[in-house]
Structure formats: C-alpha cells, structure tokens
C-alpha positions in Angstrom: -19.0 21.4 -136.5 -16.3 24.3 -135.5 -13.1 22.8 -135.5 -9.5 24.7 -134.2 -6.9 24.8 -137.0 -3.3 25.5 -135.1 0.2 26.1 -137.1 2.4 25.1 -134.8 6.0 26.0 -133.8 5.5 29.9 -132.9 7.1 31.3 -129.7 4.3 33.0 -127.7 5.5 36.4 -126.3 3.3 39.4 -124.7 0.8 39.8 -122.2 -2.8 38.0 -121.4 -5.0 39.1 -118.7 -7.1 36.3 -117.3 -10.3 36.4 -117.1 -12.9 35.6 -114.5 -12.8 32.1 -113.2 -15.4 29.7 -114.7 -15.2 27.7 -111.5 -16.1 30.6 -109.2 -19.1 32.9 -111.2 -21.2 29.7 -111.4 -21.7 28.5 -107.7 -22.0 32.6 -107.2 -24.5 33.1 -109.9 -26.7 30.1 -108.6 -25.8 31.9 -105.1 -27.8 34.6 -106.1 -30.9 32.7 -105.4 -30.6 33.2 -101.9 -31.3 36.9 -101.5 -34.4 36.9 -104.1 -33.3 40.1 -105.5 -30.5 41.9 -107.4 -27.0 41.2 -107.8 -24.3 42.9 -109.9 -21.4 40.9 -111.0 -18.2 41.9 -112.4 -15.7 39.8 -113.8 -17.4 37.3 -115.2 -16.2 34.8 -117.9 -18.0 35.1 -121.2 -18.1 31.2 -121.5 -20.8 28.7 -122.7 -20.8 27.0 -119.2 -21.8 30.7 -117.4 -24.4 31.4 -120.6 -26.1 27.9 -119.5 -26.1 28.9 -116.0 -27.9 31.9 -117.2 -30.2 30.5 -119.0 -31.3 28.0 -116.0 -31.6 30.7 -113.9 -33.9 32.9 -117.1 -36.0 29.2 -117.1 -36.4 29.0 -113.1 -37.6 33.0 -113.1 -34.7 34.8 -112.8 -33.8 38.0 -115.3 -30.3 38.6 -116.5 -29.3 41.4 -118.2 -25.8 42.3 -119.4 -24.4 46.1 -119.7 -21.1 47.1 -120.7 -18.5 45.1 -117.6 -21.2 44.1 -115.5 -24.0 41.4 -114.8 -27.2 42.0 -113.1 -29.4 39.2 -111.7 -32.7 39.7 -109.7 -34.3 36.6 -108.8 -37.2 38.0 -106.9 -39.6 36.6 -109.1 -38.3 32.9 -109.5 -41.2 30.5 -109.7 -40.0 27.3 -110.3 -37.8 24.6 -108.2 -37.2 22.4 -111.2 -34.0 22.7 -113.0 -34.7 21.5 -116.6 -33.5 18.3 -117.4 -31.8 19.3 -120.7 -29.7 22.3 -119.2 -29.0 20.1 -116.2 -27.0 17.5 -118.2 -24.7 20.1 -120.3 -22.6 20.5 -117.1 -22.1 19.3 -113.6 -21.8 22.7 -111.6 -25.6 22.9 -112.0 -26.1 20.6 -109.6 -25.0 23.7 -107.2 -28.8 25.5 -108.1 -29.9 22.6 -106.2 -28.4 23.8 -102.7 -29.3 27.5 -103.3 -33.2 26.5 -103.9 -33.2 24.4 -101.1 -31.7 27.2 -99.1 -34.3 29.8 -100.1 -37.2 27.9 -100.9 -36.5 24.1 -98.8 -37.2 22.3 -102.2 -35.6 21.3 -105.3 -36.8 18.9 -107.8 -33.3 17.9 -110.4 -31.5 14.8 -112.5 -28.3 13.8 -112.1 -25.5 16.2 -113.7 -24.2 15.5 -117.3 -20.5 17.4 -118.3 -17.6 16.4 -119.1 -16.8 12.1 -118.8 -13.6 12.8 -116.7 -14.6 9.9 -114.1 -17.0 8.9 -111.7 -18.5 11.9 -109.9 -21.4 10.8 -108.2 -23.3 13.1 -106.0 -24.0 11.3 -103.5 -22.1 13.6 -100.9 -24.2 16.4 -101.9 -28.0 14.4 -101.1 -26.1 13.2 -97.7 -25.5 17.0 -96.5 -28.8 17.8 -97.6 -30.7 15.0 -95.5 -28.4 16.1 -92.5 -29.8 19.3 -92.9 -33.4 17.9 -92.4 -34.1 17.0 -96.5 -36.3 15.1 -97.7 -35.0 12.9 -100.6 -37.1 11.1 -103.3 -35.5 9.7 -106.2 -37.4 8.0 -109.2 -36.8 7.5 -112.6 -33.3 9.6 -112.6 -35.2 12.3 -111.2 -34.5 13.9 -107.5 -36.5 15.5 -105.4 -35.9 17.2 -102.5 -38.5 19.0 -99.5 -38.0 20.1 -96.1 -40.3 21.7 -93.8 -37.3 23.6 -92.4 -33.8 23.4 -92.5 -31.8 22.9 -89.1 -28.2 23.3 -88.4 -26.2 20.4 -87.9 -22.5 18.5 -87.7 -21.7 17.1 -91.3 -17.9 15.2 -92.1 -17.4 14.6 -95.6 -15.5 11.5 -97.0 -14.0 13.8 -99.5 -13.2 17.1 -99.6 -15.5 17.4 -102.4 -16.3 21.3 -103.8 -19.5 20.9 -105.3 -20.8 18.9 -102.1 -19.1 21.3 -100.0 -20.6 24.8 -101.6 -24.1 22.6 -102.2 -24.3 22.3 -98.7 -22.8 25.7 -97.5 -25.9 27.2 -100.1 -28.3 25.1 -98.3 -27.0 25.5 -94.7 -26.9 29.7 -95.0 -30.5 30.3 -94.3 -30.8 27.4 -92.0 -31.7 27.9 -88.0 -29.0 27.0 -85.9 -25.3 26.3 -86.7 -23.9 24.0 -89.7 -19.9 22.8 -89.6 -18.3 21.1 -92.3 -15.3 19.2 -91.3 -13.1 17.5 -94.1 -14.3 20.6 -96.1 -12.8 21.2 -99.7 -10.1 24.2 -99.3 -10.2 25.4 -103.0 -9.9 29.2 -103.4 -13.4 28.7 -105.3 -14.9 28.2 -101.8 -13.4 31.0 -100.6 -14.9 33.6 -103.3 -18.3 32.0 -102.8 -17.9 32.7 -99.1 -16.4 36.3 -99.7 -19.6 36.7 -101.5 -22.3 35.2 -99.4 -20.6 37.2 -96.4 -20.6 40.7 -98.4 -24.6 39.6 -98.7 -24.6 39.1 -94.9 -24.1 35.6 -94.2 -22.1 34.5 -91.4 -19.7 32.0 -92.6 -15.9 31.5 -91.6 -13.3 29.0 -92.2 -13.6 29.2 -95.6 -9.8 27.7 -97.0 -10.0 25.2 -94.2 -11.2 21.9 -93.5 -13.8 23.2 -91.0 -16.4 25.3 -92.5 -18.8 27.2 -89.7 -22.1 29.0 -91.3 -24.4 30.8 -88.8 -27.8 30.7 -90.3 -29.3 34.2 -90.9 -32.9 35.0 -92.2 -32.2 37.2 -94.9 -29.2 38.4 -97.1 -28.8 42.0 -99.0 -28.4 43.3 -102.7 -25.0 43.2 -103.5 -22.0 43.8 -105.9 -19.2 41.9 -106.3 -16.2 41.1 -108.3 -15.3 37.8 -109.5 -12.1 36.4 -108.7 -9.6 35.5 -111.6 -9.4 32.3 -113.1 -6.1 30.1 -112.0 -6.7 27.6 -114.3 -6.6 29.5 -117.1 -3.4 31.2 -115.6 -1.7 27.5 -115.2 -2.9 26.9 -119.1 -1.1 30.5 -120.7 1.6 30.0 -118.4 1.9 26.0 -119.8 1.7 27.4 -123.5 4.1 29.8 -123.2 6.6 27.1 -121.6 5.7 24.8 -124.2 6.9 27.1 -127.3 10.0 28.3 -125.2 8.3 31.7 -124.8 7.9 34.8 -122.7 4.3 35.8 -121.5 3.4 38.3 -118.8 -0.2 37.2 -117.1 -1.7 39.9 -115.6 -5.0 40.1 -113.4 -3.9 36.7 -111.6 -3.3 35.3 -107.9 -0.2 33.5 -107.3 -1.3 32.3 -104.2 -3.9 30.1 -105.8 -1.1 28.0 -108.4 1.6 27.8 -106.4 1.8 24.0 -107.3 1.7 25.1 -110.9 4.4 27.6 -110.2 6.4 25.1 -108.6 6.4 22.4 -111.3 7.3 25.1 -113.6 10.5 26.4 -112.3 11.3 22.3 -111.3 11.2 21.9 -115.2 14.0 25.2 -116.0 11.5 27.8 -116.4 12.4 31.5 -115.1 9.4 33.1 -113.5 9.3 36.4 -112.1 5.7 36.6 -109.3 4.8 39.8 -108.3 1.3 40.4 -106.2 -1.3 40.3 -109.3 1.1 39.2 -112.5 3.5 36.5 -113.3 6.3 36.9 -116.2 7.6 33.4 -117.3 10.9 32.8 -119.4 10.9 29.1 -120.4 13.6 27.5 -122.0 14.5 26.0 -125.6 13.4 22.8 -123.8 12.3 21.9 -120.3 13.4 19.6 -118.2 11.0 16.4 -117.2 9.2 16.4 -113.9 7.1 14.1 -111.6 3.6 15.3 -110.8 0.7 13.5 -108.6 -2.9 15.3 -108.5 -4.1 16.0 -105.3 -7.0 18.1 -103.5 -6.3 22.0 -103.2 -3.9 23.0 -102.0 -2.2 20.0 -103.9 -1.4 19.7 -107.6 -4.9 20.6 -109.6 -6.6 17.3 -111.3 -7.7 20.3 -113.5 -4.3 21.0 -115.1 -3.1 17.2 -115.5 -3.9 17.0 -119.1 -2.5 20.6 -120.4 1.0 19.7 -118.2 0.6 16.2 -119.5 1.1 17.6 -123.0 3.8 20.1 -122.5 5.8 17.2 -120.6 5.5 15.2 -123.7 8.2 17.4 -125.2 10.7 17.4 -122.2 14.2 16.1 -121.8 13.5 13.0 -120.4 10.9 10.7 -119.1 8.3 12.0 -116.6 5.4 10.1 -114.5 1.8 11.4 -113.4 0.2 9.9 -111.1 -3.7 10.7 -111.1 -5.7 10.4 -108.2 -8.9 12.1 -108.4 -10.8 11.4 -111.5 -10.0 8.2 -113.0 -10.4 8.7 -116.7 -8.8 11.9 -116.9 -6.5 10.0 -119.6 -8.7 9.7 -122.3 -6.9 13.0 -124.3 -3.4 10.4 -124.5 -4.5 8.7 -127.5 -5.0 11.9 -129.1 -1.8 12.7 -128.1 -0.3 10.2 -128.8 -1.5 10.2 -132.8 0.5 13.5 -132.8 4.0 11.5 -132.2 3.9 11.8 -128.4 5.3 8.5 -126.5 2.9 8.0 -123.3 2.0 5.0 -121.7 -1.1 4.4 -119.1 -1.6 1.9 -116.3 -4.7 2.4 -114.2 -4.0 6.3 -112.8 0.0 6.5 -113.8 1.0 7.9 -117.2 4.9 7.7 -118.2 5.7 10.6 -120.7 9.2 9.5 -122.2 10.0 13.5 -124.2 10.3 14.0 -127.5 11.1 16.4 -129.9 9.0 14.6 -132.9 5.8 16.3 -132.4 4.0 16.7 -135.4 0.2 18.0 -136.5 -2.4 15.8 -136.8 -6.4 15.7 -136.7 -7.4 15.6 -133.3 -10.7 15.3 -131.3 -11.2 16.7 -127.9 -13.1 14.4 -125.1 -13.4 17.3 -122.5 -12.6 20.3 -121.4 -9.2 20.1 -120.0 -8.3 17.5 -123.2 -9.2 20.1 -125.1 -7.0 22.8 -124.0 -3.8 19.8 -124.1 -4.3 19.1 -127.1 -4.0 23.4 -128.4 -0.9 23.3 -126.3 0.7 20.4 -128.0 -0.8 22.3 -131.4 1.4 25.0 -130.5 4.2 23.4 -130.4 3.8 21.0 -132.8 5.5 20.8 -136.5 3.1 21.3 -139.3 -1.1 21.9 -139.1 -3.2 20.8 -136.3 -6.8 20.2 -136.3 -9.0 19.9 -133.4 -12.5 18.8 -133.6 -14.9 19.1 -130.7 -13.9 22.5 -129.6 -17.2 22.9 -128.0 -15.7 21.4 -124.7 -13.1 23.8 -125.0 -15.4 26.8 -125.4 -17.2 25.6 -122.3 -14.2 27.2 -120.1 -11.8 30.0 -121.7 -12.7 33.2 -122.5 -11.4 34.5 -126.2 -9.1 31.9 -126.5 -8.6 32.2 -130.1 -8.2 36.2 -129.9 -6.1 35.8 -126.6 -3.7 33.7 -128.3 -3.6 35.4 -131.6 -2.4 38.6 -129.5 0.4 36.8 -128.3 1.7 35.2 -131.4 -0.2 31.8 -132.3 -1.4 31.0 -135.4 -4.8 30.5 -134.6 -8.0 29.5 -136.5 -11.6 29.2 -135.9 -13.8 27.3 -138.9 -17.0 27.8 -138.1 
C-alpha cells in the first residue's frame, strides 16, 4: 500500500497554480451525455475520482481520449443505461450519470453511491426530483431503476440545498418539455460551472448561484469546448499549509470569490493576505491566532475544508470551537490527530481544539478525503517523521500533490 512519508517543520514559500476543480469536471463530464457527441475539456484534474468517471463513461459507450491540455469525449455511441455496480461505489458523484441518462435517454438502471464515510448522504432527494419529473422508480435488491415515457417540466422545493440532487435534477430537467424551477436550490459555484456549460451547449437555464433554478427544456444541445473552472478547495488546502508552517505562498489560477469564508477565517487568525482578481499571496505568522468556525451551505463556511482548518487550528494560540453541521462524521480524522499530540475534544457535531505547540510525527491512517489532506497539513508542521497510510483517499482529489508541494519546500515522499 502507498503510504505518504512527511518531514515536518519546513516553511512553505513560492507559487502553486491550482488545478481544475474535482467537484466541477465530474458533473460536466457525466453532462456530456446529453448532447451524444463531442466535447473538449480543458482544465481538468488529473485525479483518480475524474479517471473513474472516465472509465464509467468508456463502460456505458462513451470514448475518451486525452491529447496534450485537453479532453475529448463523444458519447454518440453510448449503449448502455447501467452504471456498473463496482465503479458506482468508489465515489458518490457518480450518482450524477444517473440524471444525464435520464435526460437523454428517460432511463437509468444504478446502486446506491459508495465514497468516502463522511456521514449519512442518502439520495433520496435525487429519486424525489426525478419522480416529479414524471420517473418511474423501481428499487430491488440495492439496485435502482428508473424509466419514463417522457419527461415533463415541473415545480420541485428541495429540503436541502443539496448539490448532487440539485445538478441530478437540472441534468434530467434540460431536455424535458415544459419548464422545471428548483427552489431551495444549492448555490455552490460548482452549479454555476455546470450551468455555464450546459448553456454554452444551448440549454436555457438561469439562476444558477441562487436558490431558484429555472431550465427551459430544449431538444437538442451542440458540440462544445469549455474550460473547467479552478478548484477552491484545493486553494483553501495550499493556502491552510502555508499558514500552518508560518509561510508565504502565492496561488495562482484561483477565484476569490468562491473562498471568501476561507479568506475570512484566515486573516481572523493573523494572516496577511494580499487578493488580486485570479491569485492570492498569504503571509502567515510564526503562530496564528485561534478562531471559531461553523460549516454551513455555500455561500457559508465549506463542510469540505473542516478537517484541513481543524488541523492547522490545533497549533493556534488558544482554544478554538467547530461546530459541524452538515455531515455528521466528518470527525473521524481527530483521533488521528490527536495520536500526533493534538488536544481535541468531540461532542456530537462540536470539536474544541485547545492549541498547541507539541506536535510531533506519528503513523497515521487517513479515513477520507478531506482527513487525508488534515492530516499532510498537520505533517507539515509537525516535529519529526510522519507517515500516512491510506493515501488513496487523498489521491482521489489533488492533482500532483506530492510534486506541488515539493516545489514549494516540503519534504515530501511517496513509497510506492
């Protein structure tokens, strides 16, 4: 098994570009569905989670062929509406081939998601939106199957703003007759892209960013290119490193706009940022100073970067206190943590972080993606040799980690 090995206690200095964002290219690569042709993409992550989205999308009939920058896709010749099982439970977000099949072809046969064990994350938002639509839903044995004569626009509220039920059902709703709103719609930039795209492809779709979503059904969308947007997760996760080891990073090819909450949280802990349209330069302190966060649907604090602030909080002067209310066992990388000398305490969705400078390297296992990346950034600030097992969930989201942080100073290892 590949295993990170981390020497900690380098300041990280220099520049990282960020790379495509993970959780934009794969609702637009299943989007690619809907015009049953080609699509070039640019920008996208060179991740395990996009390769398995590739390879559904090779099973189902699809081609995808890589040159230099770009992705091409043609799905003219897609044959099949079954998502294999086995692909289907490496991550959630291929639930999302479900709506574009059902868009193009009004059937879908799937089981339930697997992923990362972050909390319950039932999907039962998604089959809802899809019955509204004029689905119908068979379930038996943990498999789902979905057929509809024809798809008809309709009124759908969500009772979260979930993203995967709300681009699932924008998929779905695009070629539809009639008009489809989505109130209580998820706002996440994600959306937006996905929108961007399908509209460059010549869907009619607005709201996107808002709780109410309109889409216009159309009967047929174009070949297109388009560029991915960049990944703000990834920003939040550079810009957390480089605050953990007291460093001095420049982030280029990034949006502000999208981690302002990030941003925010930064500069409330002491560290100097400088935001300019499409970089961010952050100065952090020897130490920073502890903060309060509470997780919250976009355009709140992301559930997403809980456990990498989490980790570079456990260092702070002071105590600080997260409050988690979106997935419930988003907690599980504390242990881990906590074997490295860090001093948290959980109660149901609250953690209290009391700092510390007594960090100190240990062997470490990641239990998901977002764990993972906490426990590198407590790695790279911690005394001595860290080693982290389970680097596969790790791998499923950032591009060139290893090489991206080697480039700005970390001492870095991947045993293979």
């Amino acid at each position: 098994m590949s295993k990170f090995i981390i020497q900690g206690g380098n300041k990280l200095e220099g520049e990282v570009k960020i790379s495509g964002s993970k959780n934009a290219a794969l609702p637009v690569i299943a989007a690619t569905i809907l015009n049953a042709g080609k699509t070039t993409l640019y920008n996208v992550p060179n991740i395990q989670d996009v390769h398995t989205m590739f390879e559904i999308i090779r099973k189902i009939g699809g081609t995808v062929t890589k040159k230099k920058n770009k992705i091409i896709i043609d799905t003219s010749k897609i044959h099949t509406y079954e998502i294999p099982d086995e692909l289907m439970r490496q991550m959630r977000s291929s639930v999302i081939l479900a709506g574009a099949l059902i868009g193009k072809y009004k059937k879908a046969r799937f089981s339930y998601p697997g992923g990362c064990d972050i909390g319950s994350r039932p999907i039962d938002l998604h089959l809802k939106g899809f019955e509204k639509l004029g689905v119908n839903i068979k379930e038996e044995y943990g498999e789902i199957y979905c057929l509809a004569e024809k798809l008809i626009g309709t009124q759908i509220h969500l009772d979260f703003p979930s993203v995967g039920a709300t681009e699932n059902i924008i998929l779905s709703a695009t070629l539809a007759e009639g008009t489809t709103v989505i109130t209580n719609a998820a706002k996440e930039p994600e959306i937006e892209d996905l929108v961007k795209y399908l509209n460059k492809m010549g869907a009619k779709i607005k709201g996107a960013g808002t709780d109410k979503i309109e889409i216009i059904g159309v009967k047929r969308l174009a070949e297109i290119s388009y560029n991915i947007m960049p990944d703000r997760i990834e920003a939040g996760t550079y810009l957390v490193m480089g605050a953990i080891t007291a460093g001095n990073l420049k982030l280029t090819n990034v949006q502000p706009e999208h981690i302002v909450p990030i941003l925010n949280k930064l500069e409330e802990a002491n560290c100097k940022l400088k935001i300019e349209k499409s970089e961010i330069e952050i100065n952090a302190p020897k130490r920073i100073k502890a903060v309060d966060i509470k997780t919250m649907p976009y355009p709140g604090f992301p559930t997403d970067m809980q456990s990498i602030f989490g980790a570079l909080l456990t260092t702070a002067k002071g105590t600080s206190m997260i409050i988690e209310n979106i997935f419930e066992s988003r907690y599980k990388y504390v242990q881990e943590l906590n074997r490295m000398g860090a001093k948290i305490k959980v109660e149901g969705r609250t953690a209290v972080i009391k700092g510390t400078k007594r960090i100190q390297g240990a062997n470490v296992v990641a239990t998901d993606l977002r764990g993972g990346a906490a426990l590198m950034t407590e790695a790279l600030y911690a005394k001595g040799i860290t080693q982290i097992e389970n680097i596969h969930y790790i791998l499923r989201g950032y591009e060139n980690i290893e090489e991206k942080l080697k480039k700005i100073g970390a001492k870095i290892y991947l045993e293979k």
